[in-house]
C-alpha positions in Angstrom: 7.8 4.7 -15.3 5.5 4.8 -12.4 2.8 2.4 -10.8 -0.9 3.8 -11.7 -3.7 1.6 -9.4 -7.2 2.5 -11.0 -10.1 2.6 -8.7 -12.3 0.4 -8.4 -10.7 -2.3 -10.2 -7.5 -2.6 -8.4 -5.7 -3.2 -11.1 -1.9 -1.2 -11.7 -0.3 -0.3 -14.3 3.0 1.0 -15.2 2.5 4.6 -16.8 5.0 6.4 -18.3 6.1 9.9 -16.2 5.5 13.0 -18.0 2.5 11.7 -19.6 -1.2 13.1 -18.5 -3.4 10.6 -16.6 -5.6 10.2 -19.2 -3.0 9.5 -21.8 -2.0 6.7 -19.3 -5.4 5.3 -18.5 -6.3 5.1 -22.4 -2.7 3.4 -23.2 -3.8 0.5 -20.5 -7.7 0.0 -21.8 -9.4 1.6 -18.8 -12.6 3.2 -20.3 -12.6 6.9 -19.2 -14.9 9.6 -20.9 -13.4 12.9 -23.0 -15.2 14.8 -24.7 -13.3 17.6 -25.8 -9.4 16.2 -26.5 -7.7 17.0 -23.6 -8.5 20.8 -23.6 -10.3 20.8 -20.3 -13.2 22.1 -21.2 -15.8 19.4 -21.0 -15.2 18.0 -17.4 -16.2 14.4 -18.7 -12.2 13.1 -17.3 -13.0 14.1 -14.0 -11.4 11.6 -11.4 -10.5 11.7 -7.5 -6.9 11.2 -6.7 -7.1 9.3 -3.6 -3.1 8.3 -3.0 -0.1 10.2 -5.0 -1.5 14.1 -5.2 2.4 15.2 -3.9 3.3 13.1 -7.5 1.2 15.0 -9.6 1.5 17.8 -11.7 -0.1 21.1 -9.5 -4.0 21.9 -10.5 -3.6 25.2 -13.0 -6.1 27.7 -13.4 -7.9 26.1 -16.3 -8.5 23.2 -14.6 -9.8 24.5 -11.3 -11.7 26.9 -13.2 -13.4 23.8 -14.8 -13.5 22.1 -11.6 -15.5 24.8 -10.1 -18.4 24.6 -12.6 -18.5 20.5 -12.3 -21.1 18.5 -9.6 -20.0 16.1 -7.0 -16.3 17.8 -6.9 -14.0 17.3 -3.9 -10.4 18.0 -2.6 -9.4 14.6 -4.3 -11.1 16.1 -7.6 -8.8 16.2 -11.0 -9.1 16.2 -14.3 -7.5 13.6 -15.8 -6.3 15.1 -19.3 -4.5 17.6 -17.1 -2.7 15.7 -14.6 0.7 15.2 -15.4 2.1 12.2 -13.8 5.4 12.2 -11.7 7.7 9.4 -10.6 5.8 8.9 -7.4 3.1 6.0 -7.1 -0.4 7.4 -7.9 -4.7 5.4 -7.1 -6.8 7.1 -9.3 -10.7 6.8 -8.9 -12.7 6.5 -12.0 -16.0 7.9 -11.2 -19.2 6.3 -12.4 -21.6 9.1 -12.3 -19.6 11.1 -15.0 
């Protein structure tokens, strides 16, 4: 298990490792759009990772790929079907604009 704070609620959670972020986030009854099942094709899961990145599973190709075609992307930017979550502590921002 490992501590999930959501953004901007402050609430966290404990969020079993080896399942994806949005797995987790939908387990807890945060509200987080997806669109396309966890295939990373529709960008709706898009989230910034503002403590924990180290934790996480590394960005693969599909991901950035998807990433690069998204708006309002950053350095913090993930998607949150395809983040794997680690053992380490993790804030996740749920964006508004998506």
């Amino acid at each position: 298990m490992t501590a999930l704070t959501v953004l901007p609620s402050g609430k966290t959670y404990e969020a079993t490792a080896g399942s994806t972020l949005l797995q987790a986030l939908l387990a807890v009854g945060e509200v987080i759009a997806s669109k396309c099942d966890g295939q990373a094709k529709c960008g709706a899961c898009h989230v910034f990772i503002q403590e924990g990145r180290k934790g996480l599973s590394k960005i693969q190709k599909l991901e950035n790929e998807k990433l690069d075609a998204l708006v309002g992307v950053s350095s913090k930017s993930r998607l949150a079907c395809q983040v794997v979550l680690g053992t380490e502590p993790a804030t996740v921002e749920l964006l508004s604009f998506v």
